[in-house]
KELUM-251308 format. One record per residue (C-alpha): residue number from 1; chain; y, x, z. Coordinates in pm, 1 decimal, decimal comma, padded with zeros to 6 digits. Layout:
NUM:A:Y:X:Z
...
***
This chain:
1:A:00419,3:-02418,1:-03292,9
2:A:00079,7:-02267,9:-03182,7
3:A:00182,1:-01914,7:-03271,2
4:A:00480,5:-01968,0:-03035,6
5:A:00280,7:-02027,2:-02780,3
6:A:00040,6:-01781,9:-02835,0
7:A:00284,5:-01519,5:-02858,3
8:A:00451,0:-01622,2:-02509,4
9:A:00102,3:-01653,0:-02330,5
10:A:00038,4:-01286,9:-02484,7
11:A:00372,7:-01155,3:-02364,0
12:A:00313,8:-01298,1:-02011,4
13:A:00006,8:-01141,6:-01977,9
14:A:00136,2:-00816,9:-02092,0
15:A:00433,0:-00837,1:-01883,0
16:A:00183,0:-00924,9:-01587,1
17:A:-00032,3:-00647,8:-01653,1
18:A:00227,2:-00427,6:-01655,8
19:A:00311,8:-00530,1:-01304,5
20:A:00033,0:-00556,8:-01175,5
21:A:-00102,6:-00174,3:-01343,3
22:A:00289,1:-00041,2:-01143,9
23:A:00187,3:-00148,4:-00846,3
24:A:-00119,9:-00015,6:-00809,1
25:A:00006,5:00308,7:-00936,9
26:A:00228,7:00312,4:-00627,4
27:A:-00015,3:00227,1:-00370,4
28:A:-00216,0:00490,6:-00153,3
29:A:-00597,4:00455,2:-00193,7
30:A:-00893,1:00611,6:00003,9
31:A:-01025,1:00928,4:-00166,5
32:A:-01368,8:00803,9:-00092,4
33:A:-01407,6:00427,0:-00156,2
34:A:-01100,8:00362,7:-00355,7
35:A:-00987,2:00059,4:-00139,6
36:A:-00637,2:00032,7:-00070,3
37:A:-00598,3:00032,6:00296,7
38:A:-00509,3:-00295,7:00480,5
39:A:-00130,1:-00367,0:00670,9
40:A:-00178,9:-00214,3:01049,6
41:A:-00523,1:-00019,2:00967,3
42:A:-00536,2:00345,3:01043,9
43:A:-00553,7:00607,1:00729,0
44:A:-00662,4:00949,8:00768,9
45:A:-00523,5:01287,1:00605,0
46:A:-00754,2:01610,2:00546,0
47:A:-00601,7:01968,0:00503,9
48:A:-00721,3:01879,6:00148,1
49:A:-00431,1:01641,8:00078,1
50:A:-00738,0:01372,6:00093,9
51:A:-00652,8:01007,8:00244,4
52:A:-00922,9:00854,6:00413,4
53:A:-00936,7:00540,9:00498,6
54:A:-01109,1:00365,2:00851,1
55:A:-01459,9:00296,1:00697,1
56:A:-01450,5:00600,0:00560,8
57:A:-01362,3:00831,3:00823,9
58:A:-01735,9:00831,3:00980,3
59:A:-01873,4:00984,5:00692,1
60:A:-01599,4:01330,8:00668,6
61:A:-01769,4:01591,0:00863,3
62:A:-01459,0:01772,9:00890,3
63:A:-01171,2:01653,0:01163,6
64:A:-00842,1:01474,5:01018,3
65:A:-00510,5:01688,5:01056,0
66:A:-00329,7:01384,7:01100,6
67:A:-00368,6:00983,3:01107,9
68:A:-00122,3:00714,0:01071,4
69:A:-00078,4:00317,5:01036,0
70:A:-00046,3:00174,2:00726,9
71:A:00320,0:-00050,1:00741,2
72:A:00376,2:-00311,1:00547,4
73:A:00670,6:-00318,3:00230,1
74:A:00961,8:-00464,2:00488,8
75:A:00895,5:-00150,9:00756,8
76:A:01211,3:-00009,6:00797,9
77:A:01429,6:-00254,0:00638,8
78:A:01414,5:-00471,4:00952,2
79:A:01725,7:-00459,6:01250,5
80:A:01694,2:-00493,9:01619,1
81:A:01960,7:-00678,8:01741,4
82:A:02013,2:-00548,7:02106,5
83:A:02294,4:-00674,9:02342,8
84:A:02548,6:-00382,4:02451,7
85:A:02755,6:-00601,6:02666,9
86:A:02835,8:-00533,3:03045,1
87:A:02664,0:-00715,6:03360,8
88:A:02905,2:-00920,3:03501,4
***
């Protein structure tokens, strides 16, 4: 009955892993530090293709092409309900 449960334990953890190893594939990280950038902090790009994140930015000599905010996983999924009807 141990080996059971050994063998579920191990699969969870592989399955886990496996997760866990995805999403951190998918997620943007700064070029110098390696952190991955907090929800509403601002990440820098270089001509370079290099992402740099806020902390980091103070140490590039060079200026940033372009800058952005980091959005969460719902951005863009969300509606605005607005109200289209007449003044009476």
């Amino acid at each position: 009955m141990d080996s059971v449960q050994d063998a579920i334990s191990a699969l969870e953890r592989a399955l886990l892993r496996r997760g866990v190893d995805q999403m951190a594939a998918q997620s943007e990280r700064c070029a110098r530090c390696r952190r991955t950038p907090l929800i509403g902090e601002r990440v820098y790009a270089y001509d370079s293709g290099v992402l740099v994140c806020e902390l980091c930015r103070a140490l590039e000599r060079r200026p940033p092409v372009s800058s952005r905010l980091v959005h969460g996983p719902e951005f863009g999924a969300t509606l605005r309900i607005t109200d289209r009807r007449t003044a009476a």
